[in-house]
Biotite code that builds the C-alpha atoms (Angstrom):
import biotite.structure as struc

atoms = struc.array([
    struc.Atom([86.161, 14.440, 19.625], chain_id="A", res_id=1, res_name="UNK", atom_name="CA", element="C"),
    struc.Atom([82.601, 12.396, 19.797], chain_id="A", res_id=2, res_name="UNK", atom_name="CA", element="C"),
    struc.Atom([81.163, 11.859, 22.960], chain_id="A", res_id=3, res_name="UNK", atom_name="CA", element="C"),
    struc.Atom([78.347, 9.326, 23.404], chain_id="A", res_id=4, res_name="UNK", atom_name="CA", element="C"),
    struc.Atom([76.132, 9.387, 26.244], chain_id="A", res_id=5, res_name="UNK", atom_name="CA", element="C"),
    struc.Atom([74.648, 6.617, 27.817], chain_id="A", res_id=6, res_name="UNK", atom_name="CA", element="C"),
    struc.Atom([70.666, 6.316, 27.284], chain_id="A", res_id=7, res_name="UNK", atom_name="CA", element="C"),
    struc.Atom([68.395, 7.025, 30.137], chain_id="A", res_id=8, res_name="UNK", atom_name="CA", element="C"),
    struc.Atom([67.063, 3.571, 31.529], chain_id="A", res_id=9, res_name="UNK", atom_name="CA", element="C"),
    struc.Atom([63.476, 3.831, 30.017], chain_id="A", res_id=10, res_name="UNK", atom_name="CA", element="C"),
    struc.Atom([64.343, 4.671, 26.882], chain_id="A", res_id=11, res_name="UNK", atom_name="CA", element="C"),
    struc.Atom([66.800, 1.143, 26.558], chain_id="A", res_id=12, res_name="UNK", atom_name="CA", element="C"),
    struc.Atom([63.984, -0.418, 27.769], chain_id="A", res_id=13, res_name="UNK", atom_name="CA", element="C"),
    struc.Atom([61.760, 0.459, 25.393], chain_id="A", res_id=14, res_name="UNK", atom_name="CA", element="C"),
    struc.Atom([64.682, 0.221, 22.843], chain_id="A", res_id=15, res_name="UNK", atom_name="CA", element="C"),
    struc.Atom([64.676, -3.710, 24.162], chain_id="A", res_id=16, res_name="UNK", atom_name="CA", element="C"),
    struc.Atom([61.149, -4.076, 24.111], chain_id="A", res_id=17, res_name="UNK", atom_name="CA", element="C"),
    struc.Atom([61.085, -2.995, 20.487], chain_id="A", res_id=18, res_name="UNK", atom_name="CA", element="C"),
    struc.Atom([63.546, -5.654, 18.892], chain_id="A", res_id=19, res_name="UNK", atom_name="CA", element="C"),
    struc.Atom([62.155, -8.465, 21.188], chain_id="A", res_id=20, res_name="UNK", atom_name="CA", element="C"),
    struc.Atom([58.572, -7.754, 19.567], chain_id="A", res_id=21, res_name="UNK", atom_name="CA", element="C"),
    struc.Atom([59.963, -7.279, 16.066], chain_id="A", res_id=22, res_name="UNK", atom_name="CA", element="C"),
    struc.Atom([62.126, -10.352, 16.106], chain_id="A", res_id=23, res_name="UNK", atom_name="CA", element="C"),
    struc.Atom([59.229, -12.169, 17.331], chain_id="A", res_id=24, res_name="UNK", atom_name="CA", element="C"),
    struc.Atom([56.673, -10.967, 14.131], chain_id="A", res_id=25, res_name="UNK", atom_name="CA", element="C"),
    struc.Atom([58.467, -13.631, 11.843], chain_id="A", res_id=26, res_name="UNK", atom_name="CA", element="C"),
    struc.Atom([57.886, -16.769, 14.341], chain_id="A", res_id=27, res_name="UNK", atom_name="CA", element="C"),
    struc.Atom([54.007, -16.398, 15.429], chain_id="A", res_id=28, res_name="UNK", atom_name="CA", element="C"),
    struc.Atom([52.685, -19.638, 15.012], chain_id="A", res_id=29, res_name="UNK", atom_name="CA", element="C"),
    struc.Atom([50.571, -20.813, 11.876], chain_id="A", res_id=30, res_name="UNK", atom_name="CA", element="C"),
    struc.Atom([48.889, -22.821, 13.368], chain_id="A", res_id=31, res_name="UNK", atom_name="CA", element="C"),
    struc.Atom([45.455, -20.392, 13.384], chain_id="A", res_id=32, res_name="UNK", atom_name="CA", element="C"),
    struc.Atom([42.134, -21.369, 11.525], chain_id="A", res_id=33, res_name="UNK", atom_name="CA", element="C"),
    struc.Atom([41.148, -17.834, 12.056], chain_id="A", res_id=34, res_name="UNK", atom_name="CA", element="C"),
    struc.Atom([43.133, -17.101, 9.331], chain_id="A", res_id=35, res_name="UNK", atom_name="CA", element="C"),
    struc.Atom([41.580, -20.018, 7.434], chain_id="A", res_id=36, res_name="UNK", atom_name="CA", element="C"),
    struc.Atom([38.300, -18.913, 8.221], chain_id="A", res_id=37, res_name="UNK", atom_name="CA", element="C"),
    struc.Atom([39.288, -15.131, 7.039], chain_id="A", res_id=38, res_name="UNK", atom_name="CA", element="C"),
    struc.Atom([39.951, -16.419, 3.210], chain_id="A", res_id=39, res_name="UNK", atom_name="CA", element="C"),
    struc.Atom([37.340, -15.167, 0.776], chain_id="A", res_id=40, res_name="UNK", atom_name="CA", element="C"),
    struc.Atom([35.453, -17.065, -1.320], chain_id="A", res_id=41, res_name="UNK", atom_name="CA", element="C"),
    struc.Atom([37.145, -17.902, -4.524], chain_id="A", res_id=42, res_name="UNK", atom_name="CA", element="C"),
    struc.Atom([40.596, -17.434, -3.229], chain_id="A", res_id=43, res_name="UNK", atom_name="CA", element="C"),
    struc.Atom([43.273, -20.256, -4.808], chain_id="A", res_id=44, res_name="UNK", atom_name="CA", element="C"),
    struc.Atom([44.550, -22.471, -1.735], chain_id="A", res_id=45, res_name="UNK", atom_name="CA", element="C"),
    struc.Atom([46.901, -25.845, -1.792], chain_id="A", res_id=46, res_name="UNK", atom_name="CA", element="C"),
    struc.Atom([45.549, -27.786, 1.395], chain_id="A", res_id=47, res_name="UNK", atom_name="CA", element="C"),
    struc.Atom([47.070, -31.003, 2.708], chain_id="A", res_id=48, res_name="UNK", atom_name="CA", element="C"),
    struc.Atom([44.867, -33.533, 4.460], chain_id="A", res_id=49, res_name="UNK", atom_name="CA", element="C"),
    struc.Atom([45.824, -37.318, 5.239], chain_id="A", res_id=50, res_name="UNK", atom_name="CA", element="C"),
    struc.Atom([46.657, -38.468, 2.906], chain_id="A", res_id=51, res_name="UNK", atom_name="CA", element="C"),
    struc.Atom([46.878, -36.226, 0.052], chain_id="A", res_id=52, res_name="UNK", atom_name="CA", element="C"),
    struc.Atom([47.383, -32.859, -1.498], chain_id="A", res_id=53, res_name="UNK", atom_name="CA", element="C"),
    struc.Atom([44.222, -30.578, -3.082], chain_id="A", res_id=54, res_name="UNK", atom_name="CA", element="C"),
    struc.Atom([44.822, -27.361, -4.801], chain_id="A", res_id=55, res_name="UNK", atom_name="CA", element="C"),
    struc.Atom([41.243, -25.369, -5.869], chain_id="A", res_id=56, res_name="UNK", atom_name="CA", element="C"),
    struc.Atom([39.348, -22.069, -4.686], chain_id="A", res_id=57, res_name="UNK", atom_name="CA", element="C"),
    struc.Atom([38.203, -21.689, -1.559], chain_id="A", res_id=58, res_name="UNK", atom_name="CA", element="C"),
    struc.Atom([34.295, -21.817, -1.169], chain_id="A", res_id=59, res_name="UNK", atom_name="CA", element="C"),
    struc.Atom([33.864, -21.709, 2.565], chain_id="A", res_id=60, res_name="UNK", atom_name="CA", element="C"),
    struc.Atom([35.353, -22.451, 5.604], chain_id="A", res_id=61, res_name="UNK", atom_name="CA", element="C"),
    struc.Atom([33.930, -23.068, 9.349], chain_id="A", res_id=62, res_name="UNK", atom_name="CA", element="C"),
    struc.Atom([35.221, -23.926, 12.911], chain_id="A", res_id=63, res_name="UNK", atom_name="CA", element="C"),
    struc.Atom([34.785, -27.951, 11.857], chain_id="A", res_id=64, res_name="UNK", atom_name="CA", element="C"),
    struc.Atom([35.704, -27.689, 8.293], chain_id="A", res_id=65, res_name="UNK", atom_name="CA", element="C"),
    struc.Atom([36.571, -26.453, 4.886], chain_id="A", res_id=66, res_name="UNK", atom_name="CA", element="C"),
    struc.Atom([34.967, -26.781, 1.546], chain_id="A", res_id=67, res_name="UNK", atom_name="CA", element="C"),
    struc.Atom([37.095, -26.746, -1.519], chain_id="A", res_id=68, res_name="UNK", atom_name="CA", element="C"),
    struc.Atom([36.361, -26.526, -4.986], chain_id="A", res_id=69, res_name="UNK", atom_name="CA", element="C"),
    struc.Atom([39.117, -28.896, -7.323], chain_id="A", res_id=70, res_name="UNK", atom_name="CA", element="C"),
    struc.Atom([39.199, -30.663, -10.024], chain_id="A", res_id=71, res_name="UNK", atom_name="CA", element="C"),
    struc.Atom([37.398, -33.245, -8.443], chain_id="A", res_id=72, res_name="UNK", atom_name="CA", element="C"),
    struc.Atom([34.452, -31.274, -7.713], chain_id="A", res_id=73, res_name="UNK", atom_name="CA", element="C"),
    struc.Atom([33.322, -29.392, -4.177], chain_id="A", res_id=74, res_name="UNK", atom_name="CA", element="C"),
    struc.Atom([34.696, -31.371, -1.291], chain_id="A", res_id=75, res_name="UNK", atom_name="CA", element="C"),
    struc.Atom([34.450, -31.053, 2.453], chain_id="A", res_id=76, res_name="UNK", atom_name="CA", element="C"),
    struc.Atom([37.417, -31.774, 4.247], chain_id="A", res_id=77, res_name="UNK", atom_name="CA", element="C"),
    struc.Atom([36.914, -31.552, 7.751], chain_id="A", res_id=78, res_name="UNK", atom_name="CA", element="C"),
    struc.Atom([39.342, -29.077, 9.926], chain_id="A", res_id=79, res_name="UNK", atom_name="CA", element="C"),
    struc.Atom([40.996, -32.730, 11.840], chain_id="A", res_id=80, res_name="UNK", atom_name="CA", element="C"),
    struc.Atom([41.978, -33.865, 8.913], chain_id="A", res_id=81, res_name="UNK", atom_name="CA", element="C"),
    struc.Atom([43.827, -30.561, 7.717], chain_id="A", res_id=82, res_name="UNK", atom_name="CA", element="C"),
    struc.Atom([47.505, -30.564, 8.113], chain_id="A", res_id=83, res_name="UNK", atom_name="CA", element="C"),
    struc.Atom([48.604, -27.588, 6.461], chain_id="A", res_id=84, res_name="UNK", atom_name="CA", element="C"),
    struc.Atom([46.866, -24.523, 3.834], chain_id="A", res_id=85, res_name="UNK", atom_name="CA", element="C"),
    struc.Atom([48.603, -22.288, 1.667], chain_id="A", res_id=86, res_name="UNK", atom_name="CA", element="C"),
    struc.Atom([47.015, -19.385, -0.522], chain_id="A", res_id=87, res_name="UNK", atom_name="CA", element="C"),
    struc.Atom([48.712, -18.619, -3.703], chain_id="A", res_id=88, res_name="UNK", atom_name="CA", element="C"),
    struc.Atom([50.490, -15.017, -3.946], chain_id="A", res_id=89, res_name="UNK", atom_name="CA", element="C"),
    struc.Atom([49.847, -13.210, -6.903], chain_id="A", res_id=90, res_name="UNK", atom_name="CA", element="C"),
    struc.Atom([52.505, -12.829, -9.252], chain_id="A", res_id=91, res_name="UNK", atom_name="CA", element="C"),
    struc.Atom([54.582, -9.877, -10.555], chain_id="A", res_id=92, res_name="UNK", atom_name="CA", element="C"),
    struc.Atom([55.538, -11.040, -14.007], chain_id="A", res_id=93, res_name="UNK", atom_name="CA", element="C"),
    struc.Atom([54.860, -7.535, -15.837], chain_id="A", res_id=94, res_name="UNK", atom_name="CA", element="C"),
    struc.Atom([56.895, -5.715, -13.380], chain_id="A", res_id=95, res_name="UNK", atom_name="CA", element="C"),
    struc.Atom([59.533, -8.199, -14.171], chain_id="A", res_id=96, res_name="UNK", atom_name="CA", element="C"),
    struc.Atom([59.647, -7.384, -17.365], chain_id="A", res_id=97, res_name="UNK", atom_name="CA", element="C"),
    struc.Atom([59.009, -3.947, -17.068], chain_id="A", res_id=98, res_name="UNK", atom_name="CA", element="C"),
    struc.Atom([62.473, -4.091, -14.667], chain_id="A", res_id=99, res_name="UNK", atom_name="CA", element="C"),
    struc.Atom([64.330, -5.815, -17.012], chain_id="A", res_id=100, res_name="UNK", atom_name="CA", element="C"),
    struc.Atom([63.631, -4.011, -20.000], chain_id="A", res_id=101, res_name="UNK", atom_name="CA", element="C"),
    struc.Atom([64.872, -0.885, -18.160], chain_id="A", res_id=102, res_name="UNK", atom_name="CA", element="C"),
    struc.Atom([68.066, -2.011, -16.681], chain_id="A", res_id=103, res_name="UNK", atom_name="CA", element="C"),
    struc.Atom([68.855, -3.930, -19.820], chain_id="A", res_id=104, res_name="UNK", atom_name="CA", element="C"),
    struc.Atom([68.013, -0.508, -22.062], chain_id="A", res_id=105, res_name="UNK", atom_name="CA", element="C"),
    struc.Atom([70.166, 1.699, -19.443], chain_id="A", res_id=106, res_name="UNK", atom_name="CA", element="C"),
    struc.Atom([73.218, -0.896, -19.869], chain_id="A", res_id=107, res_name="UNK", atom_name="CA", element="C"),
    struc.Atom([72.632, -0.993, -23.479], chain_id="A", res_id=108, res_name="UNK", atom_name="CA", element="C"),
    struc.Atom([72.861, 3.442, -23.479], chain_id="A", res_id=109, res_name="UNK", atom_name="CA", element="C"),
    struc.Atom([75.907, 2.843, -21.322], chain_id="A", res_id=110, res_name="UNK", atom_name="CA", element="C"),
    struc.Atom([78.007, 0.525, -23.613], chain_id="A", res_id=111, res_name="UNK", atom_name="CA", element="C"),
    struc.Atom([76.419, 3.021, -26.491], chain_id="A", res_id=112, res_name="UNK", atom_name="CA", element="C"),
    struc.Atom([77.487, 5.794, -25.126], chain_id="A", res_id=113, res_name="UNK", atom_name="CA", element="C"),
    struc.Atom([81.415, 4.139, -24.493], chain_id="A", res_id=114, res_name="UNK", atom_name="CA", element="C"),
    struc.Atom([81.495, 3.387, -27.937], chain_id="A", res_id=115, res_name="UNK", atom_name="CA", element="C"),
    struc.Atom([80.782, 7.013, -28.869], chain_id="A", res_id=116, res_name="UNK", atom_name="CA", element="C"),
    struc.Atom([83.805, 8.168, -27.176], chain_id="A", res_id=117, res_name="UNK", atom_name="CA", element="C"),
    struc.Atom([86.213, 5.449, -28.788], chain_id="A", res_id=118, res_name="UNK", atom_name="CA", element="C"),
    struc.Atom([88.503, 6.824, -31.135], chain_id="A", res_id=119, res_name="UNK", atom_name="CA", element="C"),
    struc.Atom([91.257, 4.978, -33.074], chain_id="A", res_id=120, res_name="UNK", atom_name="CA", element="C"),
    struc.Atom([91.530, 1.586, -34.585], chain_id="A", res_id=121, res_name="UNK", atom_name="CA", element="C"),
    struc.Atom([90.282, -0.685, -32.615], chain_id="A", res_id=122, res_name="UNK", atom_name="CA", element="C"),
    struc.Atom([86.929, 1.157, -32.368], chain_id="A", res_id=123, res_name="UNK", atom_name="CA", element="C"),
    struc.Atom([86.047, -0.718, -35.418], chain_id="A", res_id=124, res_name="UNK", atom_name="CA", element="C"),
    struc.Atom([81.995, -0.510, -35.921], chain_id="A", res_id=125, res_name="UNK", atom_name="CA", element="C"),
    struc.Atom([81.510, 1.870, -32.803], chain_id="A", res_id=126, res_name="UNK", atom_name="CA", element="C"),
    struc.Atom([78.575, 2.718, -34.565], chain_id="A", res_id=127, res_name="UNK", atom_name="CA", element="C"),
    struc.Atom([76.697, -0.074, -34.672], chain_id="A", res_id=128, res_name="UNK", atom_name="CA", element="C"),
    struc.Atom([77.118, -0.829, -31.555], chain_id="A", res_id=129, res_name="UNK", atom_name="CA", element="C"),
    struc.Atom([76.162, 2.843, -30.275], chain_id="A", res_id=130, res_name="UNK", atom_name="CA", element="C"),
    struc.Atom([72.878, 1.880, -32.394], chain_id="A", res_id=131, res_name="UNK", atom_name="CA", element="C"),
    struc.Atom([72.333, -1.487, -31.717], chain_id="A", res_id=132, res_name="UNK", atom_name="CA", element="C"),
    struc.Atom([73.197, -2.137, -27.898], chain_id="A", res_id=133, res_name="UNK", atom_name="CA", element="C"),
    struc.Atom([70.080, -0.080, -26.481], chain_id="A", res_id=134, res_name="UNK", atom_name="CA", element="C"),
    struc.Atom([67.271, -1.747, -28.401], chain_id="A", res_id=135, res_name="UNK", atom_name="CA", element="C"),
    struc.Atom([69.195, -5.745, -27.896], chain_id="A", res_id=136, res_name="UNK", atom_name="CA", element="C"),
    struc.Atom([70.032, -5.334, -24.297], chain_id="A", res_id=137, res_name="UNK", atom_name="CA", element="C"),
    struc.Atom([66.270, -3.976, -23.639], chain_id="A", res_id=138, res_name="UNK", atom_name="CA", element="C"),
    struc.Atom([65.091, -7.060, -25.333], chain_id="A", res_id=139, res_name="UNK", atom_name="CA", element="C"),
    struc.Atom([67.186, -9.678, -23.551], chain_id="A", res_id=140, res_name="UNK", atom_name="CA", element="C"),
    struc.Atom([66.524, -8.236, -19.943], chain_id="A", res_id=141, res_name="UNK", atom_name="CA", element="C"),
    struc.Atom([62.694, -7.998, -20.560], chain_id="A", res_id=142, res_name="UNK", atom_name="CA", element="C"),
    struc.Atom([62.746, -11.768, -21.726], chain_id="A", res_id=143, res_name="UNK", atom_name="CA", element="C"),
    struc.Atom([65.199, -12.390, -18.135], chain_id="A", res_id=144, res_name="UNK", atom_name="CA", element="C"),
    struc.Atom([62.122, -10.899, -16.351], chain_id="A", res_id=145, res_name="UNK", atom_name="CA", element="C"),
    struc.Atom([59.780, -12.733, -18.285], chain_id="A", res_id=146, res_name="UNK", atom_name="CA", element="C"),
    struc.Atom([61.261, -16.084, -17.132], chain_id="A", res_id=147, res_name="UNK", atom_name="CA", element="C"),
    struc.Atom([61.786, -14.981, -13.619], chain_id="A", res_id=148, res_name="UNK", atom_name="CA", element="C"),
    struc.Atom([59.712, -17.408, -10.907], chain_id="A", res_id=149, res_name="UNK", atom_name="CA", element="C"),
    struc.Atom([56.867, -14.750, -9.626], chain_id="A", res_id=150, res_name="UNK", atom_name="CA", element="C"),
    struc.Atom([54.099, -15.573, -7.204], chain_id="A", res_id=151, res_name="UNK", atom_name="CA", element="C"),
    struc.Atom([54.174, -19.047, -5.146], chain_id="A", res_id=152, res_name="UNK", atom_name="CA", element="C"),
    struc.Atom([52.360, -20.341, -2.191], chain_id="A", res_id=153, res_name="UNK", atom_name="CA", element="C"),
    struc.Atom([52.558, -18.820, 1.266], chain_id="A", res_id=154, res_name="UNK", atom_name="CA", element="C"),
    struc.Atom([51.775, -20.747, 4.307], chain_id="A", res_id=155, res_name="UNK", atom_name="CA", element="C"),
    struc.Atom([48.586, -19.538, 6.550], chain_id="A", res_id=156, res_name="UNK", atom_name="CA", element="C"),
    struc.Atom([48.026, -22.655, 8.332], chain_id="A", res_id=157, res_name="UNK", atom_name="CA", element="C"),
    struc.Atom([50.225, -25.558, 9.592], chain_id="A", res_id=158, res_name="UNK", atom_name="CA", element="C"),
    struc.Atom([49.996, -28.527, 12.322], chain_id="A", res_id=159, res_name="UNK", atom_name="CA", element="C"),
    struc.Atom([53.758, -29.650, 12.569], chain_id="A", res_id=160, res_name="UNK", atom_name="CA", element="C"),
    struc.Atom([53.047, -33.632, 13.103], chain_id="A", res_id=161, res_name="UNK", atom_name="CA", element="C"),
    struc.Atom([52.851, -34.846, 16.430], chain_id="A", res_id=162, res_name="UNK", atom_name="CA", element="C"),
    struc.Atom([56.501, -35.649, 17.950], chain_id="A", res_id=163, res_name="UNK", atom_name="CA", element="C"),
    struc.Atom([56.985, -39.290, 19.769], chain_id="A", res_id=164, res_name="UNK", atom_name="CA", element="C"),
    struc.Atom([57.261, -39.155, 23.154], chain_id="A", res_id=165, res_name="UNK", atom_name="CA", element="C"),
    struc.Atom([61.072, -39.294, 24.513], chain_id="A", res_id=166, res_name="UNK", atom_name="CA", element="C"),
    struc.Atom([62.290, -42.972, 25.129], chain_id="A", res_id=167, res_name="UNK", atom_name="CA", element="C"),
    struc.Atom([59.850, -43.906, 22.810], chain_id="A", res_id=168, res_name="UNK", atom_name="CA", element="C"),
    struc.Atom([60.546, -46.787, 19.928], chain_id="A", res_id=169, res_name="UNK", atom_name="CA", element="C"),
    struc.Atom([59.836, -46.767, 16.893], chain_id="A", res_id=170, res_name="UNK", atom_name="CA", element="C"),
    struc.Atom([57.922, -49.616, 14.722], chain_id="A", res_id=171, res_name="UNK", atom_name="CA", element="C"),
])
């Protein structure tokens, strides 16, 4: 028989304190231009300012403002204007593969290896099979993880837009 004991009172606080604080780490605002200002030179960003949508490398950035180079040359957008920035996240697209080809080769041994032990008549061309399913089902899971989405955009800044106040019509 299993007996549990209750927890002294300042241990199930701290207990508390600790999921509070780590269900709190997702939902910190993103709404800092610390963050912003932290960026080094040359890093890729997607910024949104009224009323469009840059993409370019990061040349600098201050408390007023931010100076991207795009396509369109080095512009200075200033930090008002800004509505949301995201910095691209480097991709894993050789560890995809990488992945694939192993768990495609280690099914392919497996279904090998089954055919090895068949015996009788339908175990017509065992062999091939035995020979042919590692080398094929390496192939087709490194091209799977070749064509996997990698990388993407995370968010480091964002101004939600301003909400209307309650009551309020609209135009």
């Amino acid at each position: 028989m299993i007996i549990f004991s209750p927890m002294p009172r300042n241990q199930t606080r701290a207990a508390a304190a600790l999921v509070l604080a780590a269900c709190t780490l997702p939902a910190q605002s993103t709404a800092n231009w610390n963050a912003v200002k932290a960026l080094a030179p040359g890093a890729q960003i997607r910024m949104e300012a009224a009323p469009r949508t840059m993409t370019g490398q990061i040349r600098s950035a201050t408390d007023d403002a931010i100076v991207l180079l795009s396509g369109a040359g080095e512009e200075t957008v200033m930090r008002s204007q800004v509505t949301r920035i995201a910095v691209k996240k480097p991709g894993h697209r050789k560890r995809n593969v990488l992945i694939g080809l192993g768990v495609g080769g280690g099914v392919g041994l497996g279904i090998g290896l089954a055919a090895k032990s068949c015996s009788g008549f339908g175990c017509i061309g065992a062999g091939d099979v035995e020979a042919g399913a590692p080398p094929i089902l390496a192939a087709l899971g490194a091209i799977v993880g070749a064509v996997l989405p990698t990388g993407g955009w995370r968010d480091i800044y964002y101004l939600p837009a301003p909400r209307a106040p309650a009551g309020a019509k609209g135009p």
